[in-house]
Every structure is written in structure tokens, then in C-alpha cells.
C-alpha positions as CSV (number, residue, x, y, z in Angstrom):
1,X,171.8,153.8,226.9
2,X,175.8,153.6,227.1
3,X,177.1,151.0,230.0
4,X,180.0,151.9,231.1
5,X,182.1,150.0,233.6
6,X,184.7,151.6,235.3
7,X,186.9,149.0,236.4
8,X,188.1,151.2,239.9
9,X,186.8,149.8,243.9
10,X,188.2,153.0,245.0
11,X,185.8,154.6,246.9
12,X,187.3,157.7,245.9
13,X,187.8,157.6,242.6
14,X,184.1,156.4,242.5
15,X,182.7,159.4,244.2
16,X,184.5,161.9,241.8
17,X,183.7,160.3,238.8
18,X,179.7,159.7,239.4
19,X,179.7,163.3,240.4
20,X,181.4,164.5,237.3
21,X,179.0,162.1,235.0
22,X,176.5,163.7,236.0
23,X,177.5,166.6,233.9
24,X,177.1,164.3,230.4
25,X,174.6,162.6,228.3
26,X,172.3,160.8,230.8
27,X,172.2,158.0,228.6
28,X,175.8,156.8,230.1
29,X,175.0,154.6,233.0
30,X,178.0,154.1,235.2
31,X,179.2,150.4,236.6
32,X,181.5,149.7,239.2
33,X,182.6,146.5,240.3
34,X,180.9,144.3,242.8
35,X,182.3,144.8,246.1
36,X,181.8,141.3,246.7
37,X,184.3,140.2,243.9
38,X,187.6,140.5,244.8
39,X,190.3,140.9,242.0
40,X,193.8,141.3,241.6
41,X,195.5,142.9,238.6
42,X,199.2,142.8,238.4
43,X,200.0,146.1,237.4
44,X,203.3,145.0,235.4
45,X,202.8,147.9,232.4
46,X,205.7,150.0,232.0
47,X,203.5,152.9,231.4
48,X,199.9,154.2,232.8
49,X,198.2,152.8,229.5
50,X,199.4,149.9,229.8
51,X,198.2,149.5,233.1
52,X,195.0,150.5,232.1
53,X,194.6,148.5,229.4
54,X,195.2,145.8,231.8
55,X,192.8,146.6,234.5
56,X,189.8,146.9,231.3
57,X,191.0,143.3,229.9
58,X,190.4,142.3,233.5
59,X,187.0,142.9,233.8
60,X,185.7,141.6,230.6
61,X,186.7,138.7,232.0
62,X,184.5,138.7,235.1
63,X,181.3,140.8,233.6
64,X,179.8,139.2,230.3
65,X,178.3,142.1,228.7
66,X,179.5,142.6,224.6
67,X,177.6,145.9,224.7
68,X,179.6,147.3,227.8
69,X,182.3,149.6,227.6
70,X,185.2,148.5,229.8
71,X,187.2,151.1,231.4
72,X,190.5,150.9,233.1
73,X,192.3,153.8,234.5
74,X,195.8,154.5,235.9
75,X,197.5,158.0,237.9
76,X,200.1,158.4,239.0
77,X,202.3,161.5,240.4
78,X,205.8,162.5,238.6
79,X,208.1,164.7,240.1
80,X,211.0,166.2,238.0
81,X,213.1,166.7,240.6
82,X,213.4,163.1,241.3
83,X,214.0,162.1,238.3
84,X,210.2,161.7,237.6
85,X,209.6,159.0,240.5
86,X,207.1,157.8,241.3
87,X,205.8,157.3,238.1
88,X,203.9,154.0,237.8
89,X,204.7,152.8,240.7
90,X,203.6,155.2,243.2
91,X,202.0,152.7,246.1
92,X,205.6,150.5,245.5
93,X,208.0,153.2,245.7
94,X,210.0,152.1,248.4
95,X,209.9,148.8,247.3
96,X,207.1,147.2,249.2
97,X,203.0,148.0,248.8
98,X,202.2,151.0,250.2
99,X,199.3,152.6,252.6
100,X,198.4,156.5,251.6
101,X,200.1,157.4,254.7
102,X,203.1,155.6,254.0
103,X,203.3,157.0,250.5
104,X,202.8,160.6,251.4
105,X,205.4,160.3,254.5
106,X,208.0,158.8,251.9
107,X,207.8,161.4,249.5
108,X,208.0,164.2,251.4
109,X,211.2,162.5,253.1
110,X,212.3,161.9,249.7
111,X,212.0,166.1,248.9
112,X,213.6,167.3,252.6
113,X,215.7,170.1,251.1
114,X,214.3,170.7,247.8
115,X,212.6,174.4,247.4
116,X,211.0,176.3,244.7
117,X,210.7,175.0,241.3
118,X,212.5,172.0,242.6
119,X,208.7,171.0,244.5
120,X,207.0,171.1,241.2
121,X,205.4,168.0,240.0
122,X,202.6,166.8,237.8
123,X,199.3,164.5,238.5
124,X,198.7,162.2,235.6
125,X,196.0,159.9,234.3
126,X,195.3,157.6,231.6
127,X,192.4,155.8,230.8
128,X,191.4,153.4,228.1
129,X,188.0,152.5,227.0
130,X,187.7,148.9,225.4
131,X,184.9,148.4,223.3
132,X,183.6,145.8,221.3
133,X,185.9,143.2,219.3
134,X,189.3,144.8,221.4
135,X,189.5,148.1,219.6
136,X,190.5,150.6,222.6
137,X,190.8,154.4,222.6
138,X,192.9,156.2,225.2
139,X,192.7,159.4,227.0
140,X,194.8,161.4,228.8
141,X,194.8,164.3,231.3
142,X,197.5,166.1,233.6
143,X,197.6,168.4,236.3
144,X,200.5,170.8,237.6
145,X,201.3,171.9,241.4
146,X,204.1,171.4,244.2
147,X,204.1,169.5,246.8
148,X,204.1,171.6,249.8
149,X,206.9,170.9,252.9
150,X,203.7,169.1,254.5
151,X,200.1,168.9,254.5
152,X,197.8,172.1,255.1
153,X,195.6,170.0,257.7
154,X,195.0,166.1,257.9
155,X,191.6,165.4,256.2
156,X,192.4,161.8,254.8
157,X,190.6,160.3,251.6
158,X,191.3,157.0,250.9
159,X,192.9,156.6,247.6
160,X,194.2,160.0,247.5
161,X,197.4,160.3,249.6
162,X,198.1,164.5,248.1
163,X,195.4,165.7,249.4
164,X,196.1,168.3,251.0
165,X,199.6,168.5,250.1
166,X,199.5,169.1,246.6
167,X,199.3,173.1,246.0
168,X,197.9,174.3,242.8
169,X,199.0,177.8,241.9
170,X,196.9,178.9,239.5
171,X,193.9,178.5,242.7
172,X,195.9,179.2,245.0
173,X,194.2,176.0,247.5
174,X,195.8,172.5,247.6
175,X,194.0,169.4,245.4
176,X,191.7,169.3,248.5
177,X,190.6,172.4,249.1
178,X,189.5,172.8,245.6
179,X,187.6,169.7,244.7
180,X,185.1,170.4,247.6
181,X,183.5,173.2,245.2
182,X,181.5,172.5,242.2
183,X,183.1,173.5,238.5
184,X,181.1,176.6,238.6
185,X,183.0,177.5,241.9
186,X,186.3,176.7,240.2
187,X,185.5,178.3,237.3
188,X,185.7,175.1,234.7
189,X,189.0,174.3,236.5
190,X,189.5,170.2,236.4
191,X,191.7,168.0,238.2
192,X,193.8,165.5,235.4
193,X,191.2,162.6,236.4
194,X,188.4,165.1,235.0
195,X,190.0,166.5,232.1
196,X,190.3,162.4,230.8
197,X,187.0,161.6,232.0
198,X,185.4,164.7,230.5
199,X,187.1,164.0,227.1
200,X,186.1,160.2,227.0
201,X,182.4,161.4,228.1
202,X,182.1,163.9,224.8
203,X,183.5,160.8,223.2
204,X,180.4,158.7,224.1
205,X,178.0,161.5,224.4
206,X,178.4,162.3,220.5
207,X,178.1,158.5,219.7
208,X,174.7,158.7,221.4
209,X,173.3,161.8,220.0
């Protein structure tokens, strides 16, 4: 059995990634922290690795477990346009921590007037898995869409401010609409969290065969 701690109290993120485990080796059991424990990681990486590397060092700290595999994760959106903001710092874009509300209504004040290609923008996440004796391996996944002129409907899910204002193309539904259907509804489609969790599962799926 592989433990794997995914260093994340997003309920979000939690719910998406136990339902996408599911899909792998069932000898990877999945962690989360306490709820109990509070921590606070200053996120002061110039880059999403870095950030994640700095979430997994965190919880080594707090969970004694040399066998565990610590994971950190950190997405983020970047829109060309504008000049790639948010980037890394997507809940302090305006300076100041952010609610998903708050983030959502100051990026699409941010994009009054731009049309077309100008809307197009990119998801992205990185995660690192740190294993035994600090040796870490990264992995990396992306997704393309616009950000519509504003949301399709209001169906807030904490942790995930785009919702339903992020339009994929290629699906033609926004980041929403589409991760209410199974991967056999969407065809193998993955959202850039999946496509790094799916790559670091085949990862520990082959080390367990």
C-alpha cells in the first residue's frame, strides 16, 4: 500500500481528487490533513513548484511517516492578455487576500473590453511528490479556455472561483458544466488538475505493480 498525503484542506480540491483516485491502483490510499490542525504556509515561491514544494516540506513536518509520500500542489490561472496575471498569485491579485468572489469579480473588471482571442487564458497546476530522503518529482498539467463576459449561472464551489466562467471550446460547456460528468461522459477529457494527478498516479501505480 502507497500513502499518499495530499497536503490540500480544500474541500474542493479533495472531492476531485478522491474521485479521480479511484480510477488507479487501489493500493494508493489517499491522506488529507486533519481538519483540526491548522497551518499556514507562506506561499513566497516565485513559481507554482516552488510553492508546492513548500506546502509538501510543510507537512512532513506535522505527519511523521518516512514511508508517506508528501504532496503539495499549486494552480493557478494565466491570462495572456494581461500580461499573464494572475499567475502565482491569484487569491492576492489586488494586493490583499482574496475571497472566490472577490477574485472572480476583479478579473473580469480587469478584462471589461477585451473580446475574442484576447479572453483566452490557461489553468495551470503543478504538483510535487516528496519521497523519502528529499528527492521530489514534479508534474505538470494545463488547461485552455476563455473567460466568458460573466458567469453562465451562479453555482459557487469553494475553492474554485471559474467555475462557471471559464468556457472550454473544445466541449463547448464552462469548467463547471463539464466536471459534473464522469471521464466516460467527457470522452477521456481532463481538467489540468487531472492530467498532473493522473500522471503522478501511473507514477506510483507502476512502482507498486
Amino acid at each position: 500500500m502507497i500513502r499518499v498525503f495530499v497536503g490540500t484542506s480544500n474541500k474542493g480540491k479533495q472531492y476531485e481528487i478522491r474521485n479521480f483516485a479511484r480510477l488507479f491502483s487501489a493500493n494508493i490510499k489517499l491522506v488529507f490533513p486533519d481538519p483540526k490542525i491548522q497551518i499556514t504556509i507562506d506561499e513566497t515561491g516565485s513559481s507554482y513548484a516552488e510553492n508546492a514544494l513548500l506546502k509538501a516540506k510543510a507537512y512532513t513536518r506535522l505527519v511523521d511517516s518516512k514511508s508517506t509520500i508528501f504532496v503539495g500542489d499549486d494552480s493557478g490561472l494565466r491570462i495572456p492578455a494581461l500580461n499573464n496575471l494572475p499567475g502565482v498569485k491569484s487569491r492576492r491579485w489586488a494586493g490583499y487576500e482574496m475571497n472566490d468572489k472577490q477574485i472572480l469579480d476583479y478579473c473580469l473588471q480587469k478584462m471589461t473590453g477585451l473580446q475574442g482571442e484576447d479572453r483566452k487564458a490557461v489553468f495551470e497546476t503543478v504538483l510535487v511528490a516528496l519521497k523519502n530522503g528529499g528527492s521530489y518529482a514534479t508534474y505538470t498539467g494545463e488547461l485552455w479556455g476563455y473567460i466568458l463576459e460573466k458567469p453562465n449561472k451562479s453555482v459557487p464551489l469553494d475553492g474554485f472561483p471559474f467555475r462557471e466562467t471559464f468556457w472550454i471550446d473544445e466541449l463547448q460547456k464552462t469548467w463547471g458544466e463539464a466536471v459534473k460528468n464522469d471521464l466516460e461522459a467527457r470522452h477521456g477529457f481532463l481538467t489540468n488538475r487531472e492530467k498532473a494527478f493522473k500522471k503522478m498516479f501511473e507514477d506510483l501505480s507502476a512502482i507498486d505493480q
